[in-house]
Every structure is written in structure tokens, then in C-alpha cells.
N, C-alpha and C positions, 0 to 999 in steps of 0.2 A: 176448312178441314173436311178430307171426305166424307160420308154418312159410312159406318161400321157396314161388313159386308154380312147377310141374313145367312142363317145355316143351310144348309141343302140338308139331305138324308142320302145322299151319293158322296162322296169327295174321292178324290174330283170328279167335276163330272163328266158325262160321255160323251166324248168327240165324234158322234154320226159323223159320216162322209155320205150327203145328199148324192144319189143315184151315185154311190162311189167316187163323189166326189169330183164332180162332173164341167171344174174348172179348170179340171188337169187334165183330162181326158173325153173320152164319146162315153157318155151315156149309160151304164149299169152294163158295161164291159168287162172283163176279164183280166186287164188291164189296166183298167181304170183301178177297179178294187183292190188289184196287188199293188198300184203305186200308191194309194193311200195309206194302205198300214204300212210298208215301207216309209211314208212321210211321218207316222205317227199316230193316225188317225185309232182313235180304240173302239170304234163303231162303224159300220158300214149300214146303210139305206136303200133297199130297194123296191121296186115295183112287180108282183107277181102277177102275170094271167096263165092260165089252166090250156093246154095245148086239148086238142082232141082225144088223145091217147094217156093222157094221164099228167104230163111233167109239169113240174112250175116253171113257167118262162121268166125270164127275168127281163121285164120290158118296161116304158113308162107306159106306152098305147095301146097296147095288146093289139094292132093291126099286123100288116105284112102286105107287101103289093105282090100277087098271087096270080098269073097271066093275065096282067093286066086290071085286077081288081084285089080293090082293098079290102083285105078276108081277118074277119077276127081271130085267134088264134084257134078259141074253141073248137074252130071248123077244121081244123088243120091239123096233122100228124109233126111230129116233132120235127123228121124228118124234113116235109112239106115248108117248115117255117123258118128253115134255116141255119149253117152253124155261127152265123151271125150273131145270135140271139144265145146267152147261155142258158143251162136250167141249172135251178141251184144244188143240184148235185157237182153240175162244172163246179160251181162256185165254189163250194166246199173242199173240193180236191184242187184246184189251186191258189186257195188261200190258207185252207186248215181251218180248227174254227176258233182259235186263241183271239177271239174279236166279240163284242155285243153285231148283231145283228139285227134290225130293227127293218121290218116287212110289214110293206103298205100292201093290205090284201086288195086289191083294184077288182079280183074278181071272188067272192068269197067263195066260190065253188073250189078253189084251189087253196082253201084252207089245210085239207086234213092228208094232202099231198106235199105240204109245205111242213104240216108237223112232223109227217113221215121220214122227211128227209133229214132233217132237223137232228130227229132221234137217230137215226141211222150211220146220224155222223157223229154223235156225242156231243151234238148238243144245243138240246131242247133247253134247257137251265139259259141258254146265251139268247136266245131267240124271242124277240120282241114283236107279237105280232098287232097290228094297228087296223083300226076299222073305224068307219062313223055310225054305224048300225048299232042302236042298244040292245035291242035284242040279239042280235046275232053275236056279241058280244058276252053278252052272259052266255049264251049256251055254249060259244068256244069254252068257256072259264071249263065246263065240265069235260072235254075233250083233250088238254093237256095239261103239262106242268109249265109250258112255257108261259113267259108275260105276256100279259093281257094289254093295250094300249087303246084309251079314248083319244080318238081323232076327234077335234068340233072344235070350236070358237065359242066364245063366252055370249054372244050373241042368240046361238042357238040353247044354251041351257036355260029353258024357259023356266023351268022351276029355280033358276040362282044356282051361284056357284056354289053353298054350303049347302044344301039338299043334292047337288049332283056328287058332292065330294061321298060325303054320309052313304049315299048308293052306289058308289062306287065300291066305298069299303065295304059296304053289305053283299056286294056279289062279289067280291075278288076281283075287281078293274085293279091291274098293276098302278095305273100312269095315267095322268090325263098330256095331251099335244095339242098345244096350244099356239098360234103363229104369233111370234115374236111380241109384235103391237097389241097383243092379247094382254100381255104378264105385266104386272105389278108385283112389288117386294110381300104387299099384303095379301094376294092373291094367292102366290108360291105358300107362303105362311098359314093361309086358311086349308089347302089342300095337305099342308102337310102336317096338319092339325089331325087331319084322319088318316096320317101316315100311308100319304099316296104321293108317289113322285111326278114330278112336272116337269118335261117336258118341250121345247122352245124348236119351231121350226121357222126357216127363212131368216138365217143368222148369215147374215155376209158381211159382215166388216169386226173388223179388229174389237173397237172401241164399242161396239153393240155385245161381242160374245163377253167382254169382260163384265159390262153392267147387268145381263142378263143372272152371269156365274152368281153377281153382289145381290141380287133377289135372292138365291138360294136354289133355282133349278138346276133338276140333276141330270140332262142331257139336253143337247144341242143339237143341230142340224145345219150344215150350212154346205154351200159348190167350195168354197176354197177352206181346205185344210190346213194349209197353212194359218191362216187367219183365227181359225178355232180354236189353233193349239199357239199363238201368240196372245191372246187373248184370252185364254186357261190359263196361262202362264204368268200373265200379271200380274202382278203383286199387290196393287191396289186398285180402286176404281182412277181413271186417266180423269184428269181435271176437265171439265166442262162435258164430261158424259154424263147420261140420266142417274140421279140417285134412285136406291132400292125401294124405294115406293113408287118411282116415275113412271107411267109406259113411255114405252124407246119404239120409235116409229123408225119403220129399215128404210131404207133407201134403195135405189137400184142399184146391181153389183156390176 
């Protein structure tokens, strides 16, 4: 019989679409992001670096090849760096923002450009923003009303995971993100002791997003969409996947 599936503090939970989803499409495109919430998807994932002139680019590398040299974006006008690349103003006009949105800040200079836009679009309350800086992290807490998201690995919380939960709840950390092989049922359960949601990125198959859900983590991350939302869907843990105490080691997709 299977093991009873652990509570989340989300249900259900959020279907991120990794760089939009980036099974179906190129890369934190415009395109890419519209065929995920047309597939279902109730989150989207992406990469911000800070243009020269102000905008958030939405990239994974923040480079550009620039007459012949590969220029960080920082150095570059928006203009300069292509309409290849959107900034999440595109993004918001054509998608709307009836989605969680969950923002890897790669450059944090383009934090309070990304909260800006955010707000401007209505909506900051949707917007998840993610870092592995503790300090920089707590000072965003006082910069918006948006979530707050710990990026790291159980590996790095030197002080344990129920002193990192405890300081999370003490500064306002929405969320700890944790890669898949990270989480345990009891893991999910200790964080959500201190009523902080968890989390789970590098979800690529079926049978991993359903036993992830049975821990009780309240957001996912994974390239295929589909697979997310088959695997939310489920109804029970699939026979020979890991039980909610087991870590589930991903595989290549």
C-alpha cells in the first residue's frame, strides 16, 4: 500500500515552467512562455540580467555576441542586445500576469527593476523572487511585498536545516528551493513547521513530480509541462516510486 501523501501549505502546487518551459520551446522566449500557460502551466521561471540602460532582460547567460565579442549585457543598451532577448515588460504584455512568476535574479543589480515592473503590471503579490545571497536576501525582504525565495542546497546550510528554517521565518524568507535530490517527506515537514513553503527544482519526469507533490512541496520546476501537470494530477503515489520520506534522485531528461 502506498505511504499516505504529507500536507503541503499550497494545494496544489505550482507548476513553474523552467526557463518557460524550455522542452517545448527556445529558452525564456516569448513564445515559449505563451505555450506553457496555454499547456497549463500556473507558473513560469526565468532568468533576469540588468541591460545597461535599466531593463530586466530575460536571459539564462546574460552574454550577447556584440561585433564579434561576447559583451555582458550590463555593457549594452537594450537596444544594443537585441529584440531577441525579451524584457519582462515584453513578458507581461504578452502573457498578462494571471501566472506565479518565479525570478532567478543571476544579476541582483536588477532586483528593484524587476520589482518595478512587477508592480507596474499588477503584480508584485505573483512574483517570486530567488537568490542564494543571505544577505541580499533579507534586505530585498524590506524592498517589497513580493516573495522572497532561498535558492541553496541542504549541503550548504551549514548551521542545519531547522536553524536555516527558524531564520528564515525570522526575516520573512517566503520559500526555501531546493534541487529535487535535496527533499525528503521529513525535510518538507520540518520547513513547514516554521510555515515556509518548499520548493523542488530539476523535476523532469512524470513519476518524480508526483512523489515530490507526496512530500508536501508547494512548487515544482521542471523543462516539460506536460509531465508537471501529469504528475499533479495523479491521484496517488505510481507503485515503485520513492515514498514521502525517500530522496528521489532525477535522471536525465
Amino acid at each position: 500500500m502506498p505511504p499516505q501523501p504529507l500536507p503541503s501549505l499550497r494545494t496544489p502546487p505550482i507548476a513553474f515552467a523552467h526557463r518557460g518551459g524550455r522542452a517545448h520551446g527556445p529558452d525564456n522566449s516569448l513564445d515559449t512562455f505563451t505555450l506553457a500557460l496555454d499547456m497549463g502551466a500556473t507558473g513560469l521561471e526565468t532568468d533576469v540580467w540588468l541591460s545597461q540602460d535599466g531593463h530586466p532582460m530575460l536571459d539564462h547567460d546574460g552574454v550577447v555576441w556584440h561585433r564579434g565579442v561576447r559583451r555582458p549585457f550590463s555593457s549594452l543598451q537594450r537596444e544594443r542586445i537585441g529584440d531577441g532577448i525579451p524584457t519582462l515588460a515584453d513578458m507581461y504584455q504578452a502573457c498578462g500576469t494571471d501566472f506565479e512568476l518565479s525570478v532567478d535574479l543571476k544579476d541582483p543589480a536588477a532586483a528593484d527593476s524587476v520589482i518595478s515592473a512587477a508592480r507596474a503590471a499588477g503584480a508584485e503579490d505573483r512574483l517570486w523572487l530567488c537568490q542564494g545571497d543571505w544577505d541580499f536576501l533579507v534586505d530585498l525582504r524590506g524592498r517589497t511585498s513580493a516573495h522572497i525565495v532561498d535558492s541553496t542546497r541542504v549541503r550548504r546550510m551549514k548551521e542545519g536545516p531547522e536553524r536555516r528554517a527558524a531564520a528564515m521565518a525570522s526575516a520573512g524568507i517566503d520559500a526555501v528551493n531546493l534541487p529535487a535530490k535535496d527533499w525528503t517527506g521529513g525535510l518538507a515537514a520540518l520547513f513547514h513547521r516554521f510555515e515556509r513553503l518548499c520548493f523542488g527544482w530539476d523535476v523532469q519526469h512524470t513519476r518524480l513530480t508526483t512523489a515530490l507533490r507526496d512530500m508536501g512541496l508547494d512548487g515544482l520546476y521542471g523543462d516539460h509541462v506536460d509531465r508537471l501537470l501529469a504528475g499533479l494530477a495523479s491521484s496517488k503515489t505510481p507503485e515503485g516510486s520513492a515514498p514521502a520520506g525517500d530522496i528521489c534522485e532525477t535522471q536525465p531528461a
